[in-house]
C-alpha positions as CSV (number, residue, x, y, z in Angstrom):
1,X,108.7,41.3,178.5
2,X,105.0,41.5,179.2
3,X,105.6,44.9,180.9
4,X,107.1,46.3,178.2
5,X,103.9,45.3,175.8
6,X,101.4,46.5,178.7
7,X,103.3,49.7,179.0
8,X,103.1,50.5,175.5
9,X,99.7,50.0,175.1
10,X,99.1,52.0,178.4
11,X,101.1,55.1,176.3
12,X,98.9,54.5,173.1
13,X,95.3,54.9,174.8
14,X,97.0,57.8,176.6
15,X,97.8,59.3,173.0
16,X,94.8,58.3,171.0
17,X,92.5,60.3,174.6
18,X,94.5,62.9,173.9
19,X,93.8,63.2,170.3
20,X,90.1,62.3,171.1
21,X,90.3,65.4,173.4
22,X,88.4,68.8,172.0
23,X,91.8,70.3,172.2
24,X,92.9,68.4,169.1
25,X,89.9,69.2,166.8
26,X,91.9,70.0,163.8
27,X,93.1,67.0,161.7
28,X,96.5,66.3,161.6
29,X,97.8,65.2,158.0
30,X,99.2,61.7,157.6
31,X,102.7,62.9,157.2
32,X,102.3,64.4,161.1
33,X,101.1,60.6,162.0
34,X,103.7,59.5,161.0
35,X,106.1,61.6,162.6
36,X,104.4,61.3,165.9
37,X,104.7,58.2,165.9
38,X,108.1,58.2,164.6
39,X,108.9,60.3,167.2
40,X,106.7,58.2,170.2
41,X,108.8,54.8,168.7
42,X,112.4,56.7,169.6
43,X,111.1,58.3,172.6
44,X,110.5,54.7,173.9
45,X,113.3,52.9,172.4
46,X,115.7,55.5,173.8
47,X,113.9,55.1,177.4
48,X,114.2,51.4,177.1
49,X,118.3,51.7,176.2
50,X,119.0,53.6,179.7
51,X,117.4,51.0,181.4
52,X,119.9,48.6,179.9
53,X,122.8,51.0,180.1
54,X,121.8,51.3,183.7
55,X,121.9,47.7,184.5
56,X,125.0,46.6,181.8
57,X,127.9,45.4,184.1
58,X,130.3,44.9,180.7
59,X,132.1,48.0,179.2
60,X,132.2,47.1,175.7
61,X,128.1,46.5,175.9
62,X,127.5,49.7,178.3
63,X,129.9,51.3,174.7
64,X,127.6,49.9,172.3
65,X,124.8,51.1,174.1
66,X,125.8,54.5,174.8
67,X,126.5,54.3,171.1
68,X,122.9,53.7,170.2
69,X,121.8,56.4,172.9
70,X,124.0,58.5,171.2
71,X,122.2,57.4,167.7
72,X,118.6,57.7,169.0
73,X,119.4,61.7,170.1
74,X,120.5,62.0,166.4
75,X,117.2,60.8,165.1
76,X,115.0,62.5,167.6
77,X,116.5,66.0,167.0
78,X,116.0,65.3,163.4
79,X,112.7,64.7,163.6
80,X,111.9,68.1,165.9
């Protein structure tokens, strides 16, 4: 679990350098914060549903997960 926590705080000081960067100099409106982050929060919560998917040895928990994958593509195309 403590990977998990180190990881994403890794990923945030990657974002916030990138924002920091002169190539962001324009401010983003609080609406586009919140989809970023919208976005970021799937983006990671997909990644960490392979992993289990990956390692699932039952078929109705590899279903339910695939069903979730399935949800998380949903919500991450509506939000591009």
């Amino acid at each position: 679990m403590a990977r998990g926590w180190e990881s994403k705080a890794v990923e945030e000081q990657q974002m916030e350098a990138r924002e920091a960067s002169p190539s962001h100099n324009r401010q983003r409106t609080p609406e586009e914060v919140h989809r970023i982050r919208e976005q970021q929060t799937l983006e990671l919560a997909r990644a960490k549903v392979k992993r289990e998917l990956e390692g699932s040895q039952n078929p109705r928990h590899a279903q339910m997960l695939n069903q979730a994958l399935s949800d998380l593509d949903k919500k991450l195309a509506a939000l591009k």
